[in-house]
C-alpha positions as CSV (number, residue, x, y, z in Angstrom):
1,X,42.2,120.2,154.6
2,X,43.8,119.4,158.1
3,X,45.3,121.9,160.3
4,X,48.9,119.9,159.9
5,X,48.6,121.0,155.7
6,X,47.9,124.3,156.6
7,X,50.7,125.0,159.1
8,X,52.9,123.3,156.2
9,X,51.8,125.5,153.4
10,X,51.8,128.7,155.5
11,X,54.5,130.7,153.7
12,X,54.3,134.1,154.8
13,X,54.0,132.9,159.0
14,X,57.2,133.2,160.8
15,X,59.1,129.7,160.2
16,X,59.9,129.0,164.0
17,X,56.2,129.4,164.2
18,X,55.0,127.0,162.2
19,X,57.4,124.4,163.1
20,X,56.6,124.6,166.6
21,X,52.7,124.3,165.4
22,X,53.3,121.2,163.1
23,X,55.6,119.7,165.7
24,X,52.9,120.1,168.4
25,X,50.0,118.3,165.7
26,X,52.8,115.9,165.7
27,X,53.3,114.6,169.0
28,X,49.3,114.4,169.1
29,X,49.4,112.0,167.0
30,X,48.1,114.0,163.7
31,X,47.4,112.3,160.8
32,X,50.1,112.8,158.0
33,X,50.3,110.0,155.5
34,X,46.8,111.4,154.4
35,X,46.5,114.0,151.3
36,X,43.9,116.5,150.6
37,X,41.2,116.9,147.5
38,X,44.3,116.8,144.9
39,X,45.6,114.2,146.6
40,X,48.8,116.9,148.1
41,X,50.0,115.7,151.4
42,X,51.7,117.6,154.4
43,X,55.3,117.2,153.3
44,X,54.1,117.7,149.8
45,X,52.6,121.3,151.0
46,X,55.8,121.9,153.2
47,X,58.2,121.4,150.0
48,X,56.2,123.7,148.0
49,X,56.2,126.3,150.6
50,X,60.0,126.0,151.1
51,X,59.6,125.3,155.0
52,X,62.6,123.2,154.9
53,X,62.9,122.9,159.1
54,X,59.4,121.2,158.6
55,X,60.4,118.8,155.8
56,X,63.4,117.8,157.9
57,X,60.8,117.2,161.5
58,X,58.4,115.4,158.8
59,X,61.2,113.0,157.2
60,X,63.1,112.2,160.8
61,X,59.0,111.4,161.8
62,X,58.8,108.5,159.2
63,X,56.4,110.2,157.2
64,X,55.6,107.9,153.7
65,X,57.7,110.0,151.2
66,X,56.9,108.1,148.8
67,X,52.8,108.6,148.2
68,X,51.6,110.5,145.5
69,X,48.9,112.7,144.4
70,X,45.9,112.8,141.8
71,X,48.6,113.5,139.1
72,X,51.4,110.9,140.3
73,X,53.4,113.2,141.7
74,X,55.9,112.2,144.8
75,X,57.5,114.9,146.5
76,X,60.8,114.7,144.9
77,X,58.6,115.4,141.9
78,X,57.0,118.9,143.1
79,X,60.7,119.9,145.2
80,X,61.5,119.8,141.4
81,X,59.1,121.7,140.3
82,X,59.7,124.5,142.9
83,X,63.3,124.7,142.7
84,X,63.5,123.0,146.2
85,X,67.7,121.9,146.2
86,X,67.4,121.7,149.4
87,X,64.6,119.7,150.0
88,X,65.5,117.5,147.2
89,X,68.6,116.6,148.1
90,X,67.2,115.3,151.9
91,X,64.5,113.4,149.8
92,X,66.9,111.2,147.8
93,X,68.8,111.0,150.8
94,X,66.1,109.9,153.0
95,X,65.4,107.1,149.8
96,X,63.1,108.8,148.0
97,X,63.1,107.1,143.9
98,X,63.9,109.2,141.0
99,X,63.1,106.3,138.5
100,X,59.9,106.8,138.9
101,X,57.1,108.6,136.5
102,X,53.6,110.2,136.8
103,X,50.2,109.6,135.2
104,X,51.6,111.7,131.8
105,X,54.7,109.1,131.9
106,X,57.2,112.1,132.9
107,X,59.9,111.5,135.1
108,X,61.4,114.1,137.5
109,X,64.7,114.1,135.2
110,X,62.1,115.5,132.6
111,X,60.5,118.0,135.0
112,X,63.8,119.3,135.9
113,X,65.0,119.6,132.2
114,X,61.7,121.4,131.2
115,X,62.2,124.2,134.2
116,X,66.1,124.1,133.8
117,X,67.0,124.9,137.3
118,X,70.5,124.9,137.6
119,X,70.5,124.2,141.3
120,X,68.2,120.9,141.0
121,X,70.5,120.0,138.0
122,X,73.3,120.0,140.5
123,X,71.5,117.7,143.0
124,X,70.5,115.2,140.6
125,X,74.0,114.6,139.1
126,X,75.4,114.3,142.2
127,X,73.0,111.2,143.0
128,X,73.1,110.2,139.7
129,X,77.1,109.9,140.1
130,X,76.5,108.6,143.8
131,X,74.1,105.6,142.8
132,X,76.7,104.8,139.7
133,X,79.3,104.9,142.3
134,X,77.6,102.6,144.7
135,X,76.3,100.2,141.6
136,X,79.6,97.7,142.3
137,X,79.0,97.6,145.6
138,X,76.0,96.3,145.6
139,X,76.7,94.0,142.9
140,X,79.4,93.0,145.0
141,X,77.1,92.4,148.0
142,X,74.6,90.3,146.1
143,X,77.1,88.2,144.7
144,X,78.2,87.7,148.4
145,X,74.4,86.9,149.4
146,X,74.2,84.3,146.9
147,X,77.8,82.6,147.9
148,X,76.5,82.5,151.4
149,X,72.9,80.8,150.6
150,X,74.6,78.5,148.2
151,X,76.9,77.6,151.0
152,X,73.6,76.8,153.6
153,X,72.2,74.5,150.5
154,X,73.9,71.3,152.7
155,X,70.9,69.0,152.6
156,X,67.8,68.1,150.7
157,X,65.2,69.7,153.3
158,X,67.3,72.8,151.9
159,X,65.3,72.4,148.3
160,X,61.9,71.0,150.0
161,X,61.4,74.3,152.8
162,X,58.9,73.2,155.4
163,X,58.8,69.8,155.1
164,X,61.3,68.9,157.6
165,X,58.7,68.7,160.1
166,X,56.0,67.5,157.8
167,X,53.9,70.4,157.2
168,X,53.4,72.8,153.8
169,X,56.3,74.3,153.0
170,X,55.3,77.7,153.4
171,X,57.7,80.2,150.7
172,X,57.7,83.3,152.5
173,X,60.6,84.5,151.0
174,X,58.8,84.8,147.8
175,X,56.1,87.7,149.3
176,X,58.9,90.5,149.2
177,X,59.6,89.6,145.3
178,X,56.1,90.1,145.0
179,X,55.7,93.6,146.8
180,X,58.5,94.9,144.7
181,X,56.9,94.2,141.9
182,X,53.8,95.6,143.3
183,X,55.4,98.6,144.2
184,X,55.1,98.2,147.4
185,X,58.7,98.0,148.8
186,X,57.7,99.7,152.3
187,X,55.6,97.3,152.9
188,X,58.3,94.6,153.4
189,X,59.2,95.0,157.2
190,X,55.6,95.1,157.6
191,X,55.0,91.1,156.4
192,X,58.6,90.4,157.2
193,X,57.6,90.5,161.1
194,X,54.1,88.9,160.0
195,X,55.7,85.7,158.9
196,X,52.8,84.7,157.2
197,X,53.0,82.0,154.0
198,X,52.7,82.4,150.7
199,X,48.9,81.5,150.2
200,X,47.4,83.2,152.9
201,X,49.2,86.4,151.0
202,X,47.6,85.4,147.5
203,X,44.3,85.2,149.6
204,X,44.7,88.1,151.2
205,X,41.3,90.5,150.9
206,X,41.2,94.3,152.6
207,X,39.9,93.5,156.3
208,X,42.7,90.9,156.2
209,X,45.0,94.1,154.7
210,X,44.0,96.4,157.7
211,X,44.5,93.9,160.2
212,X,48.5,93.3,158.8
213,X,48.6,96.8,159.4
214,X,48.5,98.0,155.9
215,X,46.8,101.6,156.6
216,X,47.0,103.5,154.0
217,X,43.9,102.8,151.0
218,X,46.2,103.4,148.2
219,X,48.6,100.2,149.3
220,X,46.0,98.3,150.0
221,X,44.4,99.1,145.9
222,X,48.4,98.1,144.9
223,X,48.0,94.7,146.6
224,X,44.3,94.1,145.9
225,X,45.2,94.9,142.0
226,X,48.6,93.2,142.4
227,X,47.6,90.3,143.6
228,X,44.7,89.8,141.1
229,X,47.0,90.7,138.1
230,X,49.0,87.5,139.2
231,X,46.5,84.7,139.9
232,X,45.3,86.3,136.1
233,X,48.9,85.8,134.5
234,X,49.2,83.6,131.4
235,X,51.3,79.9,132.4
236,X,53.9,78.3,129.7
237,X,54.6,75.2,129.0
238,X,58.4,75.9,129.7
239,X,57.9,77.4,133.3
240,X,56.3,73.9,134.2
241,X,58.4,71.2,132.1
242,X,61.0,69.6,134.0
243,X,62.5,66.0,134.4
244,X,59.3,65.3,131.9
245,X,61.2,67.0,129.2
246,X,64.4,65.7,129.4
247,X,63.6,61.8,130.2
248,X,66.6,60.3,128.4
249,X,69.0,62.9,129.5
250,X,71.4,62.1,132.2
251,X,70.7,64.8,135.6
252,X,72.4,65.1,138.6
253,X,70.3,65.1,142.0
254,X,70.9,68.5,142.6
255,X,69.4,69.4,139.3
256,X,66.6,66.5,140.6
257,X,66.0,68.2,143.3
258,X,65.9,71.8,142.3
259,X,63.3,70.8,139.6
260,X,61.1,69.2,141.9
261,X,61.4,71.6,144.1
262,X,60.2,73.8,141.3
263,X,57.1,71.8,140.5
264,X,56.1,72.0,144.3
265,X,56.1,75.5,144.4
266,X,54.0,75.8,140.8
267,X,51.9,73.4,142.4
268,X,51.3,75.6,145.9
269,X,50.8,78.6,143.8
270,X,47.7,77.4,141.4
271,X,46.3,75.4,144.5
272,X,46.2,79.0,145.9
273,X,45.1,80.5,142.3
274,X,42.3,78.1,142.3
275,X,41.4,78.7,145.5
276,X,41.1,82.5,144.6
277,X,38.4,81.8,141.8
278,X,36.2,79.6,143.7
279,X,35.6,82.6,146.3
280,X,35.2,85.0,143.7
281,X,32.7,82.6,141.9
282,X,31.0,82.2,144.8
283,X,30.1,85.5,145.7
284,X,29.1,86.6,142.3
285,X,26.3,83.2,142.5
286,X,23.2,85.5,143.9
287,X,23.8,87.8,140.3
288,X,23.9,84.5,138.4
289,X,20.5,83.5,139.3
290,X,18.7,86.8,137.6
291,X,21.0,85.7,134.5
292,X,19.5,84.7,131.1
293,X,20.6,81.4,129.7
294,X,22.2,83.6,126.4
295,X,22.8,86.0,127.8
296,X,26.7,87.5,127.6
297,X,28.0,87.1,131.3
298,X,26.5,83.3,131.1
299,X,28.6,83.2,127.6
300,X,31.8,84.5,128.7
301,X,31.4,82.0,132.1
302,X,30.9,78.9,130.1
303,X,33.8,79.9,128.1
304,X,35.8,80.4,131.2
305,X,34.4,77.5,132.5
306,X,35.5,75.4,129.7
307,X,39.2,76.7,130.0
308,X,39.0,76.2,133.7
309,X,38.4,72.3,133.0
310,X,40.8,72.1,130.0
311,X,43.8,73.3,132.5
312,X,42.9,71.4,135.3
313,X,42.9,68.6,132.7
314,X,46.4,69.3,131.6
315,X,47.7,69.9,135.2
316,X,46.1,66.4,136.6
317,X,48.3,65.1,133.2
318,X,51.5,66.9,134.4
319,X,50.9,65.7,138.3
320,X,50.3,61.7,137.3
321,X,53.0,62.1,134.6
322,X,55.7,63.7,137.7
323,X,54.2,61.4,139.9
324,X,55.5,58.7,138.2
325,X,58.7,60.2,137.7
326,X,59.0,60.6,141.5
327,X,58.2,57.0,142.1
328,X,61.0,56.2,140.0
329,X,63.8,58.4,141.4
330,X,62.2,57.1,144.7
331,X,63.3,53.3,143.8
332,X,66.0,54.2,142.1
333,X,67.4,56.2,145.0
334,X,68.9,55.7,148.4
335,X,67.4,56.8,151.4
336,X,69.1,60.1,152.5
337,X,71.9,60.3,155.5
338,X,70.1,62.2,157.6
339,X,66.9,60.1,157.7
340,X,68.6,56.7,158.4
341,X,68.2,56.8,162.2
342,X,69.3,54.0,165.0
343,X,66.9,51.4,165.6
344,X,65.0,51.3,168.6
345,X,64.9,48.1,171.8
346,X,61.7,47.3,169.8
347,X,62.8,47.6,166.7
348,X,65.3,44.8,167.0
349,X,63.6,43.1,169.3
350,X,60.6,42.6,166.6
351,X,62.8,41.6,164.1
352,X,65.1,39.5,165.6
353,X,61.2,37.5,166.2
354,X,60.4,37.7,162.5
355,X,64.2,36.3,161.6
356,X,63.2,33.5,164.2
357,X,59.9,32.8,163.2
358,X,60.9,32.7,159.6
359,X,63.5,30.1,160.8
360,X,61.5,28.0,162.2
361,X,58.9,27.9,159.2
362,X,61.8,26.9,156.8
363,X,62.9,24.3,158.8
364,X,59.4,22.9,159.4
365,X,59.0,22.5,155.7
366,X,62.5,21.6,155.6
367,X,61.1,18.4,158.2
368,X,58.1,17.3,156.0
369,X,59.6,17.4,152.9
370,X,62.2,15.0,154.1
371,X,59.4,12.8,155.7
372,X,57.6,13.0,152.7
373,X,60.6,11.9,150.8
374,X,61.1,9.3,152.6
375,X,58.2,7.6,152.2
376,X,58.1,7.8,148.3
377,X,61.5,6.4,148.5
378,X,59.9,3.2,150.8
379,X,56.9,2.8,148.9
């Protein structure tokens, strides 16, 4: 319990009181994206005690409105609960999520219906109505976004990103697909300003966490878990087939390239995967020594093992197989615009030399061939 929590859940002090304490805590730089034994934080306690001049100074202070407790509850969640109208209605203003549920898979729609609070009832339909309202909108503005990146797709480096200046291409703009999905949407900014790539963000372990700036242990156990669940994800043939598949059907080269493109990107991704294995083989090699032969860790790693070789089989398949595909679109193909460059003083000079030398050879063997047939003629 820190003296910010119990300034917040102080309900019987005088208001102006407390908010003078907590802003005080404040500007010393108190701790308040922290919770206590249950897991309640500070604007937690201040919603339950209705101090809704302190939920205001804690919202305009950035405060993570989003964490939750031991039982998954948010804020919103326990405003709810405490017939808060008030304080609910500057929570989903703020941004705080309503689609969300806790550990007993309830969702504060469910909390509000069992405590039928006609107040809270009133506050959810009205953002309910708001977020349908603003629904075409923001279809509206994503089908702009697209329109506008299709528009920027005016060369081939377009499909191929990084490898305009022959390095890795480094897919960035794939991390914040991933933090949504790890729930982890506040943490977008954070890597946005990083600019790190794509495979130092599937190899990303705590100390490297803390140094990004990601501060609180709960977003770091989302990542952690996150990023595990994906290197452990299941691949299909489909996801991988491309220009393989369809060898005697006609494509475009913007349907070439997007493909390929693809395949690069599958192929950065389980170079990363792999990568992620070997370390955490590594580190588990000291156990492995105390290990019996039969025994069932030793099992389940041969089995692995044997999977392990089996994919990297198929994949060294699929990469020979594309590679000869590429090799044949590369023949087939003419150099792109925007690589055909003017040649150089030495350039020309070097083969205007070869067009002379070559000249001169042909007309040397041009010489002794007629010499030669000369004197078969005589003879």
């Amino acid at each position: 319990m820190t003296p910010v929590m119990m300034a917040c859940m102080n309900s019987t002090s005088n208001e102006a009181a407390a908010y003078n304490i907590v802003s005080n805590l404040i500007q010393n730089n108190c701790m308040l994206n922290i919770g206590d034994k249950y897991g309640v934080t500070p604007l937690m306690k201040a919603v339950i005690s209705g101090r809704q001049s302190i939920v205001e100074l804690l919202v305009d202070t950035n405060v993570n409105i989003e964490m939750r407790d031991r039982q998954g509850w948010t804020a919103v969640f326990w405003a709810i609960h405490h017939n808060r109208p008030s304080a609910l209605d500057l929570l989903l203003k703020k941004g705080a999520r309503l689609n969300i549920v806790d550990i007993a898979n309830r969702t504060p729609a469910k909390i509000a219906y069992s405590h039928d609070y006609l107040h809270i009832h009133a506050v959810i339909s009205a953002y309910e109505k708001t977020c349908e309202d603003d629904e075409e909108t923001i279809e509206e503005k994503e089908i702009n976004r697209q329109k506008g990146f299709l528009s920027k797709l005016s060369s081939w480096h377009d499909f191929y990103p990084g490898l305009r200046d022959e390095s890795k291409p480094k897919f960035a703009h794939e991390i914040s697909n991933l933090l949504y999905g790890m729930n982890c949407d506040r943490l977008r900014s954070v890597f946005d300003k990083l600019q790190i790539n794509l495979r130092d963000f599937l190899l990303m372990e705590e100390k490297e966490m803390i140094k990004y700036g990601v501060d609180l242990p709960f977003e770091r156990q989302r990542l952690k878990q996150g990023i595990r669940g994906f290197h452990l994800r299941s691949w299909k043939v489909n996801s991988v087939a491309g220009l393989q598949t369809r060898r005697g059907a006609p494509y475009s080269i913007v349907e070439c390239l997007s493909i390929l493109g693809s395949h690069l990107e599958q192929l950065y991704i389980l170079e990363s995967t792999l990568t992620y294995v070997l370390r955490d083989f590594n580190r588990i090699q000291s156990r492995l020594k105390f290990e019996a032969p039969d025994s069932p860790v030793m099992m389940k790693l041969q089995q692995a093992a044997g999977k392990m070789i089996c994919n990297i089989n198929s994949i060294r398949r699929e990469a020979n197989a594309m590679k000869k595909i590429h090799i044949k679109i590369s023949k087939d193909s003419l150099r792109p615009v925007d690589l055909i460059t003017e040649k150089t003083t030495k350039d020309v000079a070097v083969e205007l030399i070869t067009e002379l030398v070559v000249l001169s050879c042909i007309g040397l063997l041009v010489y002794n061939a007629r010499s030669l047939v000369t004197k078969i003629i005589v003879k």
